[in-house]
N, CA, C and O atoms as CSV, one atom per row, in Angstrom:
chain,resi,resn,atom,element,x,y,z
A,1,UNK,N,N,9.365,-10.528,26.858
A,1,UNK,CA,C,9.558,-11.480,25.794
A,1,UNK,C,C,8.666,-11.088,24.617
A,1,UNK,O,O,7.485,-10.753,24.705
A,2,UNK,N,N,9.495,-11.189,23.353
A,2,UNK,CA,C,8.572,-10.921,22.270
A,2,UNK,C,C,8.516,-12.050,21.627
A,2,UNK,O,O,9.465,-12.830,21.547
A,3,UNK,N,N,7.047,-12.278,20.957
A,3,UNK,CA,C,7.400,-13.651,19.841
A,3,UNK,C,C,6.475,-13.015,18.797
A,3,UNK,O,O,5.748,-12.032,18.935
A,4,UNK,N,N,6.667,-13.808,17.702
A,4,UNK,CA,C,6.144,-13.379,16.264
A,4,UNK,C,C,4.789,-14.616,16.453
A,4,UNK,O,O,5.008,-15.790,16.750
A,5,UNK,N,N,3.422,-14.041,16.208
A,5,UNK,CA,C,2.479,-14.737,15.674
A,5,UNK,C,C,2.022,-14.844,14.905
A,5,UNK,O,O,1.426,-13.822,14.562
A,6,UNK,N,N,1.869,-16.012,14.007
A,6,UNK,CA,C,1.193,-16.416,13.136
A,6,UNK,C,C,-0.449,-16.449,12.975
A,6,UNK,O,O,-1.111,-16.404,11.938
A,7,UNK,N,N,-0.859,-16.538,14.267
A,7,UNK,CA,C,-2.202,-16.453,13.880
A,7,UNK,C,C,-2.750,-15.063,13.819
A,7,UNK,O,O,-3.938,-15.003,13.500
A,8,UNK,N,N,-1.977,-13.637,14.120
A,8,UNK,CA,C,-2.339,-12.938,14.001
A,8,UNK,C,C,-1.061,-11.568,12.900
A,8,UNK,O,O,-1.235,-10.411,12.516
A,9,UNK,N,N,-0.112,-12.367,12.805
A,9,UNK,CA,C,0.738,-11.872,12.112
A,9,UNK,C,C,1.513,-10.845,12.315
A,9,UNK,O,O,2.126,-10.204,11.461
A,10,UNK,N,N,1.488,-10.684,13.454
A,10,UNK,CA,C,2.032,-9.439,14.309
A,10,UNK,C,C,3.203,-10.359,15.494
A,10,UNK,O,O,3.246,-11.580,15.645
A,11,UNK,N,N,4.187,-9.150,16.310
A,11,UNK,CA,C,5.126,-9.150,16.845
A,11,UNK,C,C,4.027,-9.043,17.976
A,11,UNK,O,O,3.199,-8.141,17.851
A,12,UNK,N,N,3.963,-9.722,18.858
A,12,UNK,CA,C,3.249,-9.448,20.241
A,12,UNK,C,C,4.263,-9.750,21.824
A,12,UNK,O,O,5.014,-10.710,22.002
A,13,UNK,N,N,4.012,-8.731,22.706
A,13,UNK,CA,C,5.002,-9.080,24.188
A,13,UNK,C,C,4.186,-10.448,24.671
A,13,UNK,O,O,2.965,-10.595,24.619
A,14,UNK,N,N,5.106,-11.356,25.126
A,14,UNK,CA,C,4.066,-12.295,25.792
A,14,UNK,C,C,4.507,-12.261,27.546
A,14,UNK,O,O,4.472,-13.241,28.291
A,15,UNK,N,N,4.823,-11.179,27.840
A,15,UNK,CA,C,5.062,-10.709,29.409
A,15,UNK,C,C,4.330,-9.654,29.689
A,15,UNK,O,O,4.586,-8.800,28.839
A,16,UNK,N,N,3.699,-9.344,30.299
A,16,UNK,CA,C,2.982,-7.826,30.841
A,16,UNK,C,C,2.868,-7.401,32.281
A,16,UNK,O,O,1.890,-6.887,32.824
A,17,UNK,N,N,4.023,-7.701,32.799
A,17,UNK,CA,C,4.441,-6.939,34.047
A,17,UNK,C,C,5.097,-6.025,33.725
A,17,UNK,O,O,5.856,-6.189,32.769
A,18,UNK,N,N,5.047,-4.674,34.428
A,18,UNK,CA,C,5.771,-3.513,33.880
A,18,UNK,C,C,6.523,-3.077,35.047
A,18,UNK,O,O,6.544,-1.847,35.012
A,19,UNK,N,N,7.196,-3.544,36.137
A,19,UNK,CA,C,8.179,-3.099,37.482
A,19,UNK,C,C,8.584,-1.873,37.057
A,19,UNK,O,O,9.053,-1.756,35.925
A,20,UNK,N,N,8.422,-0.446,38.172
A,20,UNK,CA,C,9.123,0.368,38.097
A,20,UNK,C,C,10.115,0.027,38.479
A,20,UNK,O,O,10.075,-0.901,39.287
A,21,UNK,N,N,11.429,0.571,38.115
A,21,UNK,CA,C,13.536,0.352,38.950
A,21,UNK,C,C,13.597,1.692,38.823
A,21,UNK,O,O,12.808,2.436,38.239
A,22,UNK,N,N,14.383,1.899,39.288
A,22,UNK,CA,C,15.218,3.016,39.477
A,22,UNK,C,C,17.013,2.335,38.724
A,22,UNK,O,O,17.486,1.343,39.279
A,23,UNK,N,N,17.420,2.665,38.104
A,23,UNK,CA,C,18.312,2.112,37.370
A,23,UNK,C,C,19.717,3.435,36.782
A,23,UNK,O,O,19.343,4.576,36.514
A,24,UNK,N,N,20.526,3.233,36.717
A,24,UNK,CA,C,21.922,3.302,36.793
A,24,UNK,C,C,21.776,4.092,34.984
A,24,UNK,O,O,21.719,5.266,34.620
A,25,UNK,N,N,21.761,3.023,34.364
A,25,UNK,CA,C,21.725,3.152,32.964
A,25,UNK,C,C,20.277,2.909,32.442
A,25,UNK,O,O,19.435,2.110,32.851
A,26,UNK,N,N,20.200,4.061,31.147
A,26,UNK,CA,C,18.641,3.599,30.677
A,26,UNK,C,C,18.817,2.167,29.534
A,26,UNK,O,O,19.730,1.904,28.752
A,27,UNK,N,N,17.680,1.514,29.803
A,27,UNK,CA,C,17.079,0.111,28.468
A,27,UNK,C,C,16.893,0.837,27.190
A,27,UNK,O,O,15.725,0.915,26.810
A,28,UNK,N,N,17.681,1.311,26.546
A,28,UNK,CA,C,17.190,1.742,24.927
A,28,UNK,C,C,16.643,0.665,23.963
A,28,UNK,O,O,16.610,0.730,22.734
A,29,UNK,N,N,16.117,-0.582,24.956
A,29,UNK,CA,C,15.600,-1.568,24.286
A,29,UNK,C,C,15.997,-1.278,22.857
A,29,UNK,O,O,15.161,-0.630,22.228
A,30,UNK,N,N,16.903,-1.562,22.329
A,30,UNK,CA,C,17.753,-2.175,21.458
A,30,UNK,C,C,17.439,-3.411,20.404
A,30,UNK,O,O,17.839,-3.545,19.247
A,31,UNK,N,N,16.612,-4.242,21.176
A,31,UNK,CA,C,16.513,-5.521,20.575
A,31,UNK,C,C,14.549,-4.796,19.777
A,31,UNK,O,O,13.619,-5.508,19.399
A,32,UNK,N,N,14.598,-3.504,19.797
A,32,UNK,CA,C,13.547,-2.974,18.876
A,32,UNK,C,C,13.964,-2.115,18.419
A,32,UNK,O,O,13.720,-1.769,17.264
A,33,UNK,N,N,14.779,-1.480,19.272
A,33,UNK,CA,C,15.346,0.335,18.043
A,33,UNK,C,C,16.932,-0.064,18.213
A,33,UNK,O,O,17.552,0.141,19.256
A,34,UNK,N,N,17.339,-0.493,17.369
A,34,UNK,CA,C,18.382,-1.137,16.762
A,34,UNK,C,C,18.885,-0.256,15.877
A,34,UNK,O,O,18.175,-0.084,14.886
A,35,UNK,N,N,20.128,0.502,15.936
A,35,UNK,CA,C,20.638,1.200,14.896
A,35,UNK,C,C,20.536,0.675,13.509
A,35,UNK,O,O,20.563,1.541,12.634
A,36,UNK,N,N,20.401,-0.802,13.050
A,36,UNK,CA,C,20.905,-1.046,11.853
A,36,UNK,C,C,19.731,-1.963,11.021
A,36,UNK,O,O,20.115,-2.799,10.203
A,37,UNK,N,N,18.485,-1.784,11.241
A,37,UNK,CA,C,16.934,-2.148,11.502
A,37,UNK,C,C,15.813,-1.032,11.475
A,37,UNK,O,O,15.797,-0.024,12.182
A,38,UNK,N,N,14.984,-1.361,10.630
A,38,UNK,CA,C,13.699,-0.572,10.734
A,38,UNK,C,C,13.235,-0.979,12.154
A,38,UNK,O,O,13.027,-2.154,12.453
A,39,UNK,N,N,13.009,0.566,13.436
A,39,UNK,CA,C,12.157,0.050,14.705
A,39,UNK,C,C,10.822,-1.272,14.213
A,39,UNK,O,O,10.332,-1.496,13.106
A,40,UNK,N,N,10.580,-1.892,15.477
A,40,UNK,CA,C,9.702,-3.039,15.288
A,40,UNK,C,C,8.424,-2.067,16.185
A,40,UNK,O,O,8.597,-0.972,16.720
A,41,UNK,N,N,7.529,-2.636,16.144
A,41,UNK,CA,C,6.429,-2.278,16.660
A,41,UNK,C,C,5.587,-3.688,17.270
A,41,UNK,O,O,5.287,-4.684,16.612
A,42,UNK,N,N,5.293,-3.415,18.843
A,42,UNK,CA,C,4.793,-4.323,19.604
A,42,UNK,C,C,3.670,-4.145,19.810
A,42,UNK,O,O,3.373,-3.311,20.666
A,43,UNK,N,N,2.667,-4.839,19.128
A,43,UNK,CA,C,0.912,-5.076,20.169
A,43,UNK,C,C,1.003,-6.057,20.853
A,43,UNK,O,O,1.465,-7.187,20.695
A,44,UNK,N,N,0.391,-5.390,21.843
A,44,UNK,CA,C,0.245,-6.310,23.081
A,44,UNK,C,C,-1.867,-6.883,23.458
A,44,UNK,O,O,-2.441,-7.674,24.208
A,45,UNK,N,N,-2.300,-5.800,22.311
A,45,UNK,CA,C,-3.580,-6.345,22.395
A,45,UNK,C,C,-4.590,-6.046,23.268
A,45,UNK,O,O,-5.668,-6.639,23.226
A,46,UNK,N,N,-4.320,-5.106,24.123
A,46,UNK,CA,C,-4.688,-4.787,25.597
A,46,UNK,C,C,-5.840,-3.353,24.957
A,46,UNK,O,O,-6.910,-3.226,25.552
A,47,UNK,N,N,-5.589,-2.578,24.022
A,47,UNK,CA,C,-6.659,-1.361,23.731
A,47,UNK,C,C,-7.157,-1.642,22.186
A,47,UNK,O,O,-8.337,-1.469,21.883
A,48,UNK,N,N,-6.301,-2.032,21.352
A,48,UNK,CA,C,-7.408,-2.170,20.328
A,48,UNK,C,C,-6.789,-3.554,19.539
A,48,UNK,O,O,-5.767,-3.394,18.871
A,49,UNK,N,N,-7.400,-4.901,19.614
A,49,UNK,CA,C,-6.646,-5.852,19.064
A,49,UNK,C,C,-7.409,-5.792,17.801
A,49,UNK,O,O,-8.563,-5.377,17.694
A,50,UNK,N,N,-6.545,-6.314,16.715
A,50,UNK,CA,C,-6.883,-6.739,15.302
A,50,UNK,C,C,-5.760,-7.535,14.866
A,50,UNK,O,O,-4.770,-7.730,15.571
A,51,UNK,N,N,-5.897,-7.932,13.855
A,51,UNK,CA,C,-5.098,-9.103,12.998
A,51,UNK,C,C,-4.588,-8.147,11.440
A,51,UNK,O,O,-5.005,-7.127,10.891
A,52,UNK,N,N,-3.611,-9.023,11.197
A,52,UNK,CA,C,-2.806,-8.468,10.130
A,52,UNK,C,C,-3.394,-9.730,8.829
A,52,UNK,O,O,-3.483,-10.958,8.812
A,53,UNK,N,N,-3.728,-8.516,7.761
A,53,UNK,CA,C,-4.156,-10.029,6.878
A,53,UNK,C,C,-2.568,-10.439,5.932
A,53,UNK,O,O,-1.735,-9.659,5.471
A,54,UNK,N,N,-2.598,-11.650,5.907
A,54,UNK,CA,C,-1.799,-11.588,5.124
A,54,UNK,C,C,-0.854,-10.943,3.398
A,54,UNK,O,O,0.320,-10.989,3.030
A,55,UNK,N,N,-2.043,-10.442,2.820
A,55,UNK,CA,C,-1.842,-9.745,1.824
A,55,UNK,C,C,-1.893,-7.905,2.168
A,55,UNK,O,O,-2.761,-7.125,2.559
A,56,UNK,N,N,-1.041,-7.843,1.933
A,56,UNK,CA,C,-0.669,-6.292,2.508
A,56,UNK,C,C,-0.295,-5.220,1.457
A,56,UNK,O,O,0.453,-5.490,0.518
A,57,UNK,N,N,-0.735,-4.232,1.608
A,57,UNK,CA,C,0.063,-3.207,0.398
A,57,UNK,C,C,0.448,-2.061,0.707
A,57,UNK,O,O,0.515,-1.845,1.917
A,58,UNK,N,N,0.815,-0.985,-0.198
A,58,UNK,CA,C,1.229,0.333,0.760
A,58,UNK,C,C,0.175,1.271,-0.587
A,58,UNK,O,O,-0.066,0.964,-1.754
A,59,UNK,N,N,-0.175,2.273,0.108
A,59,UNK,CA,C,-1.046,3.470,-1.003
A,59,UNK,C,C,0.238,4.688,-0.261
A,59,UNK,O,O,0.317,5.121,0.889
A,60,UNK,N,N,1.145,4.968,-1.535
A,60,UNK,CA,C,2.097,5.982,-1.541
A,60,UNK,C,C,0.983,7.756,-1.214
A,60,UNK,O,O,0.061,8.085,-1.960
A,61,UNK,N,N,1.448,8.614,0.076
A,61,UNK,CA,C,0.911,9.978,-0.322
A,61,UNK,C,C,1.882,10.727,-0.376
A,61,UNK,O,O,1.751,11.858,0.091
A,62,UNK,N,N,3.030,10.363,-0.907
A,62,UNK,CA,C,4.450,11.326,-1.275
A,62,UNK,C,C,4.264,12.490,-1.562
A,62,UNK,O,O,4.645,13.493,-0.958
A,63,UNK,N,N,3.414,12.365,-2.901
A,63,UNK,CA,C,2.890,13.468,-3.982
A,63,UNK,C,C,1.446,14.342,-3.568
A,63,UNK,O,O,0.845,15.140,-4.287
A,64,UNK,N,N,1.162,13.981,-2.388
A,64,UNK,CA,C,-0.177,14.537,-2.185
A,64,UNK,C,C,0.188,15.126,-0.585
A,64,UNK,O,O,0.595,16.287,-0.571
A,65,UNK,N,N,0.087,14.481,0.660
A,65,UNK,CA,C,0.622,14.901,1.647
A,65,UNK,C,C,2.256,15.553,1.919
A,65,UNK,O,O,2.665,16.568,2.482
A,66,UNK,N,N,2.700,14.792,1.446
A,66,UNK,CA,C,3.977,15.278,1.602
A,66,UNK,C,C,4.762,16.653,0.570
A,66,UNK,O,O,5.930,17.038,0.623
A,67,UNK,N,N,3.773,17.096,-0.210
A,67,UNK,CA,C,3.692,18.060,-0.749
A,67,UNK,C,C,3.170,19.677,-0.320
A,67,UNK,O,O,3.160,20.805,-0.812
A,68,UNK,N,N,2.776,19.004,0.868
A,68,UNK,CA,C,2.376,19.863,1.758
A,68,UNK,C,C,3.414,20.583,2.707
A,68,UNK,O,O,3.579,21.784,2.922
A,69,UNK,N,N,4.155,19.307,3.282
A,69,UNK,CA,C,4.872,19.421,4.541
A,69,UNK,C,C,6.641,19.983,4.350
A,69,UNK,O,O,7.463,20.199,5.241
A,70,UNK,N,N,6.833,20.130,2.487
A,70,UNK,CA,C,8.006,20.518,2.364
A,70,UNK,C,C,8.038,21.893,1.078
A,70,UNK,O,O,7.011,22.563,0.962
A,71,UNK,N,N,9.186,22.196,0.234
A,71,UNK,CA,C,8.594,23.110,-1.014
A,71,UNK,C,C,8.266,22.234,-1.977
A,71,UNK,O,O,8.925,21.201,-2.096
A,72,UNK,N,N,7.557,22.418,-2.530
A,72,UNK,CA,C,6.867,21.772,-3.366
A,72,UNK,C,C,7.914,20.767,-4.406
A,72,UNK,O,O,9.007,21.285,-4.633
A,73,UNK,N,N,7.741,19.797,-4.855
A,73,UNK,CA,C,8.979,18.555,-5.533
A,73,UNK,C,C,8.812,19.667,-7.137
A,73,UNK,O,O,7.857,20.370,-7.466
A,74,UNK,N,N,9.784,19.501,-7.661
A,74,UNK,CA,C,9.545,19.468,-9.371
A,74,UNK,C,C,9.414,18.524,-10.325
A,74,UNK,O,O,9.798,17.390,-10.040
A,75,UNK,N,N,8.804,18.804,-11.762
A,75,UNK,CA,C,8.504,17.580,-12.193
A,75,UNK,C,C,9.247,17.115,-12.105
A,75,UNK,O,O,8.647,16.259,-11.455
A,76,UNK,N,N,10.441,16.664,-12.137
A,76,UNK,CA,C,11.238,15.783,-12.287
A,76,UNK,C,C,11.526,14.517,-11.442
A,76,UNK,O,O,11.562,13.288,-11.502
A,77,UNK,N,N,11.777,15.959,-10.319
A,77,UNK,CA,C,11.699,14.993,-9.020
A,77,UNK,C,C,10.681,14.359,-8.447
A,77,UNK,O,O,10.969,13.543,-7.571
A,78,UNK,N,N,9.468,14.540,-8.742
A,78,UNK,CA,C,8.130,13.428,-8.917
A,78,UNK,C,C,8.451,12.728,-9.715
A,78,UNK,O,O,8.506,11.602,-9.221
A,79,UNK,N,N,8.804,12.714,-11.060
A,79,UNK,CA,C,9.016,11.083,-11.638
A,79,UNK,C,C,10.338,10.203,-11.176
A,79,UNK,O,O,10.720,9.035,-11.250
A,80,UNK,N,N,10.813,11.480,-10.649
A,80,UNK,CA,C,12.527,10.354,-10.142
A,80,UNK,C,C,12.102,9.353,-8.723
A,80,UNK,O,O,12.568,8.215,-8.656
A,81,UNK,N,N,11.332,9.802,-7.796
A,81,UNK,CA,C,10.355,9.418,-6.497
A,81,UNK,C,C,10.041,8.108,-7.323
A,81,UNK,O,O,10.744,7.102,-7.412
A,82,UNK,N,N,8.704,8.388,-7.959
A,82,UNK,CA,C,8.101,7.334,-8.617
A,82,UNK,C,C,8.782,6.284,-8.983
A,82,UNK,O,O,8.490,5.154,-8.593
A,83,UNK,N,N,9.776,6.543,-9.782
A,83,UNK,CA,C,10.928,5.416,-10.169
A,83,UNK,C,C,10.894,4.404,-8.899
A,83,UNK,O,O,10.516,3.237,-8.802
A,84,UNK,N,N,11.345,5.157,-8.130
A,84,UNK,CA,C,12.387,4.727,-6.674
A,84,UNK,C,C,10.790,3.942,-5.915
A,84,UNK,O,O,11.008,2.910,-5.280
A,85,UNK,N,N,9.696,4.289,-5.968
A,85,UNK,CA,C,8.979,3.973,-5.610
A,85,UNK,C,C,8.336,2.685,-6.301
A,85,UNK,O,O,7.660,1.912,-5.622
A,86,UNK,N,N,8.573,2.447,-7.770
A,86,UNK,CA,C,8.341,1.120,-8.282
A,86,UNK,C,C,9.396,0.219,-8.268
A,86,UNK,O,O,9.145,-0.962,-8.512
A,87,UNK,N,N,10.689,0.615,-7.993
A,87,UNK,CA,C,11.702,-0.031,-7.574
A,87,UNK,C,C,11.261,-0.346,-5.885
A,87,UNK,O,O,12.050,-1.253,-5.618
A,88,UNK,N,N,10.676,-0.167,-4.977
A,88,UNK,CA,C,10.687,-0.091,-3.726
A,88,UNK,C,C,9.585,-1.596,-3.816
A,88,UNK,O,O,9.758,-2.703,-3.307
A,89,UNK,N,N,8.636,-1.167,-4.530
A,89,UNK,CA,C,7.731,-2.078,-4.639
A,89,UNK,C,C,7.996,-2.991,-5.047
A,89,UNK,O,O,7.637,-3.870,-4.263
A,90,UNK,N,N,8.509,-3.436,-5.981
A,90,UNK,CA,C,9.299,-4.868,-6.657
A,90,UNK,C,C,8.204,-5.507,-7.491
A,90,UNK,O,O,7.153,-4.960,-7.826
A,91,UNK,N,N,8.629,-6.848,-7.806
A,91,UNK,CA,C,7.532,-7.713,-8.330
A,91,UNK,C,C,6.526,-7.966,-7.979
A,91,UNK,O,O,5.749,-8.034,-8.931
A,92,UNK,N,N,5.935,-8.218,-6.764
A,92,UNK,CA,C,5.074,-8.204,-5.914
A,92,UNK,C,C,3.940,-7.261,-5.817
A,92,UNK,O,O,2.917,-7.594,-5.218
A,93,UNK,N,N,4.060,-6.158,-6.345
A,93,UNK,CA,C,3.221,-4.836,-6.090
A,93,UNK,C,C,3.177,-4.420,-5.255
A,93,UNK,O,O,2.141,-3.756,-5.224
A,94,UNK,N,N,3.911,-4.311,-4.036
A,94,UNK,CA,C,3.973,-3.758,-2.778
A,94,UNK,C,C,3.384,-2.379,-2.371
A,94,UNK,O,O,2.766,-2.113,-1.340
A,95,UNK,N,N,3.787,-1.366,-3.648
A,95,UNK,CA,C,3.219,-0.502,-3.847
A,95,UNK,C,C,2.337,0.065,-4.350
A,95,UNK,O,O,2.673,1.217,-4.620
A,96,UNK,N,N,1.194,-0.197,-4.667
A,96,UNK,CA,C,0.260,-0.168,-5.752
A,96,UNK,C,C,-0.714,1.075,-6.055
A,96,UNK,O,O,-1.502,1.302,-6.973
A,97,UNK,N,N,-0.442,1.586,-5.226
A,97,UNK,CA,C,-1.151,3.329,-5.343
A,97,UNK,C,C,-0.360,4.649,-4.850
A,97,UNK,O,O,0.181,4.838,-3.761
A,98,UNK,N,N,-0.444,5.442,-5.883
A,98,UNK,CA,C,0.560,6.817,-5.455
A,98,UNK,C,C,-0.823,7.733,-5.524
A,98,UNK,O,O,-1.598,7.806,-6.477
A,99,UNK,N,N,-0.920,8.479,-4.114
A,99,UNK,CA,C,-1.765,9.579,-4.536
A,99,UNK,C,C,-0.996,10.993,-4.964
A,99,UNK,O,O,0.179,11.317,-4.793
A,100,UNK,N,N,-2.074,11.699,-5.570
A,100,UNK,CA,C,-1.401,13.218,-5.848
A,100,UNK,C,C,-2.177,14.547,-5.992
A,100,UNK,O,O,-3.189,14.589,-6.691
A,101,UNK,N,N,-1.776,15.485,-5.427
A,101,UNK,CA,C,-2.607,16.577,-5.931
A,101,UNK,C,C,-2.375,17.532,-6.998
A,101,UNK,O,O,-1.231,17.885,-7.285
A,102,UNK,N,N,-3.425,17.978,-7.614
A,102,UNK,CA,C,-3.103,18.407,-8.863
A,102,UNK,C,C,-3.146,19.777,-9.083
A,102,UNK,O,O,-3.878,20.326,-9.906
A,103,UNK,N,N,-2.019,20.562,-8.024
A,103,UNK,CA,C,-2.189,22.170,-7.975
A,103,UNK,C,C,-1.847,22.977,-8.858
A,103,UNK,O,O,-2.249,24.133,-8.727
A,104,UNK,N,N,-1.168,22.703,-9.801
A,104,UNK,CA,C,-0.721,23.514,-10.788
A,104,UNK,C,C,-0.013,22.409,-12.010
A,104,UNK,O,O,0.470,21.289,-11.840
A,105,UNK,N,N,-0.176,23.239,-13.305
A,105,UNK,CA,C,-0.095,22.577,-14.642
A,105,UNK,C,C,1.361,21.661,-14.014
A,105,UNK,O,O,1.341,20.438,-13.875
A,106,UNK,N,N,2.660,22.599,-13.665
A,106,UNK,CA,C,3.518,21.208,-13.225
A,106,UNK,C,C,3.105,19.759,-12.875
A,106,UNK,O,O,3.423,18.706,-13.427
A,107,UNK,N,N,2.263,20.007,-11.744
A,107,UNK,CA,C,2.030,18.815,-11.046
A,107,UNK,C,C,1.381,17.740,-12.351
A,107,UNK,O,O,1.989,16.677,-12.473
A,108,UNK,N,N,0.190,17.983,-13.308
A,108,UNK,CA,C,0.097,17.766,-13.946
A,108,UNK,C,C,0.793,17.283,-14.888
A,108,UNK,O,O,0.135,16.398,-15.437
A,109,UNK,N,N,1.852,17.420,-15.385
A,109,UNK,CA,C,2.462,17.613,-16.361
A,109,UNK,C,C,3.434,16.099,-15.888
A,109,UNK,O,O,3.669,15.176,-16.667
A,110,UNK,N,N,3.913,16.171,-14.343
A,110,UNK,CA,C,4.283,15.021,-13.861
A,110,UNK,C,C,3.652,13.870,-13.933
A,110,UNK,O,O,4.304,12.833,-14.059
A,111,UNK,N,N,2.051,13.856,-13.854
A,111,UNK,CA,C,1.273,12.436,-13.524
A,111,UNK,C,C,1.134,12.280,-14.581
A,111,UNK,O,O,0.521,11.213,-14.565
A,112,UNK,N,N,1.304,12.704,-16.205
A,112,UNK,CA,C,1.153,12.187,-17.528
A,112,UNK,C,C,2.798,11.778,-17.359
A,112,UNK,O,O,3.009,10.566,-17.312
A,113,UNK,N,N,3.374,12.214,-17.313
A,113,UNK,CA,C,5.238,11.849,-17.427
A,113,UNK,C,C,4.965,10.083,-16.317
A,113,UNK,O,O,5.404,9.041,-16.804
A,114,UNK,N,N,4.448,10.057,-15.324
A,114,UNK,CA,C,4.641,9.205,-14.539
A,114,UNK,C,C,3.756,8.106,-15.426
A,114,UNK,O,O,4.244,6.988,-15.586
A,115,UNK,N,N,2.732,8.354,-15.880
A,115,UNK,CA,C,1.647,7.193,-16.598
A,115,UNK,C,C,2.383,6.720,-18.013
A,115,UNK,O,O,2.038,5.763,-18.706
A,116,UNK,N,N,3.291,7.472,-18.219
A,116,UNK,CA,C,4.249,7.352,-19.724
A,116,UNK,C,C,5.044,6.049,-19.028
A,116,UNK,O,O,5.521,5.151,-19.723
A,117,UNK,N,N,5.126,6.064,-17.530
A,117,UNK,CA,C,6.199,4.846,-17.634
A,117,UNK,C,C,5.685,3.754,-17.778
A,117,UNK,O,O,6.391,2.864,-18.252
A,118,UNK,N,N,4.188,3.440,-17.392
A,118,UNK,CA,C,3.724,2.366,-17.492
A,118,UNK,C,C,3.610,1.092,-16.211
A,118,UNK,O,O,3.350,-0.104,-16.346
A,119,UNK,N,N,3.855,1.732,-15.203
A,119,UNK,CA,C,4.058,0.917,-14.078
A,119,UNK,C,C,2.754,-0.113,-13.603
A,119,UNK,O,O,1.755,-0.234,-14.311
A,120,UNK,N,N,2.878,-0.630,-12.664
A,120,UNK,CA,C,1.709,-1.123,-12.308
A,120,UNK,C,C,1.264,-0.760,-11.194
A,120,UNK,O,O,0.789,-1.503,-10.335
A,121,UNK,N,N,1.488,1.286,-11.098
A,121,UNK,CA,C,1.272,1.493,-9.634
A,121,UNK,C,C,0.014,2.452,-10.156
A,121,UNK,O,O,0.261,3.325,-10.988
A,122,UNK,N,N,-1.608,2.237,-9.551
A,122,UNK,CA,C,-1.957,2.930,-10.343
A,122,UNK,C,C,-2.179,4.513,-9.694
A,122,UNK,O,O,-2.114,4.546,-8.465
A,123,UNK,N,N,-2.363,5.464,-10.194
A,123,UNK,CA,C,-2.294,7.174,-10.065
A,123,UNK,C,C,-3.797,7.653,-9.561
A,123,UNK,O,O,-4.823,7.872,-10.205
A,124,UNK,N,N,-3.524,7.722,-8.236
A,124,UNK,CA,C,-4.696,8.871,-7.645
A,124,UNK,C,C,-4.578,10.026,-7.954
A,124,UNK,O,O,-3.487,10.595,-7.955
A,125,UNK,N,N,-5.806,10.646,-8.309
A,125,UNK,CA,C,-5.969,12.031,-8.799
A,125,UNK,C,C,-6.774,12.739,-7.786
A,125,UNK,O,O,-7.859,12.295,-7.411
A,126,UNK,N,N,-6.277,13.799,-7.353
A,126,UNK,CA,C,-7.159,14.614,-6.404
A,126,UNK,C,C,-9.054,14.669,-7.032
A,126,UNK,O,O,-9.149,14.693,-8.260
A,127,UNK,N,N,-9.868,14.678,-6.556
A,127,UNK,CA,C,-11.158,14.705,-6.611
A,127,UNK,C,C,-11.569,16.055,-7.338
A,127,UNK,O,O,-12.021,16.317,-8.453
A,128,UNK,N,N,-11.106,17.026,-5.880
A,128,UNK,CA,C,-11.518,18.396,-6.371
A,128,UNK,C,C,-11.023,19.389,-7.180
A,128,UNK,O,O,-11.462,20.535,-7.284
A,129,UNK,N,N,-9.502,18.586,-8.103
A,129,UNK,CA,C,-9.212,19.354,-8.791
A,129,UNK,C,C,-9.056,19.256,-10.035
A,129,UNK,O,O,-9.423,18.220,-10.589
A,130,UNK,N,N,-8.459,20.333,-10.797
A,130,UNK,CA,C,-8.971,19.350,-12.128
A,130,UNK,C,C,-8.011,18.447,-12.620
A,130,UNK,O,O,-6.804,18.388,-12.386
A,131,UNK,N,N,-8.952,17.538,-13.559
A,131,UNK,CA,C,-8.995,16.190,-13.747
A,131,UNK,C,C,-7.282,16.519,-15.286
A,131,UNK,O,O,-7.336,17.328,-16.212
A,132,UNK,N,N,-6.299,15.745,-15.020
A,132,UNK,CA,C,-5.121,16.462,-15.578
A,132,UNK,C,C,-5.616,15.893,-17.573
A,132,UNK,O,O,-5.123,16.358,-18.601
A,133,UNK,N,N,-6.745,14.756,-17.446
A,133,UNK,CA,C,-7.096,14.673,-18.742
A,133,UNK,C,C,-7.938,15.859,-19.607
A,133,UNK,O,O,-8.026,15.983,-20.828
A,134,UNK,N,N,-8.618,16.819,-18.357
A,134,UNK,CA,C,-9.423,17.575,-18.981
A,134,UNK,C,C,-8.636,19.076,-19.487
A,134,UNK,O,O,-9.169,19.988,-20.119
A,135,UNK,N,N,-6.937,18.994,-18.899
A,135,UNK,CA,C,-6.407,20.372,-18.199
A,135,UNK,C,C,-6.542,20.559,-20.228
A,135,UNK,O,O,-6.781,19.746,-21.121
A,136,UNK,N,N,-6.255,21.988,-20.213
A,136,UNK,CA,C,-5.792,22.144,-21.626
A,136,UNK,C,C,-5.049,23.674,-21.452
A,136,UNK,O,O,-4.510,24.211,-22.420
């Protein structure tokens, strides 16, 4: 059994017997990985409990990690992201921080194009590199 708590703001099991079966067909527990649904995620509280505060946000690393893990985006397609990413966020600010790294004048050239829009998401700048106000 799952129920939603309020005092901790999380989806928690309120059963914790785990019976091995031997079974016919597998449980694709469904009523969590649901084709037509973001999967849910269950604490049960048992290794590391904490609470969800109610005010929540997301810090975007599209432009910084995920720049890593594919070929590199072009400017463009960093400000087209961004778009989609202050659209994602809504009124609310859901999204309120995009980080980025600043490997080459492109990348640069994007986080002034992205600050031109004016959003209210504000722009992490890598530390160790240079600073895209100082680039010349």
């Amino acid at each position: 059994m799952i129920d939603f708590s309020k005092r901790t703001n999380l989806l928690e099991r309120t059963e914790f017997v785990y019976p091995l079966q031997d079974v016919n067909e597998p449980n694709l527990f469904r009523n969590l990985f649901s084709y037509s649904e973001i999967p849910k995620v269950v604490f049960n509280h048992r290794l590391v409990p904490f609470q969800t505060p109610e005010d929540m946000w997301i810090t975007d690393t599209t432009f910084r990690d995920g720049q890593q893990s594919r070929a590199p985006y072009t400017a463009g397609q960093i400000v087209k992201i961004y778009d989609y990413l202050h659209k994602l966020g809504g009124d609310k600010g859901i999204i309120r921080q995009s980080e980025f790294f600043l490997y080459s004048k492109k990348d640069r050239d994007a986080v002034y194009k992205c600050l031109e829009k004016g959003y209210d998401i504000s722009i992490i700048k890598s530390s160790d590199i240079v600073n895209p106000f100082e680039f010349k």
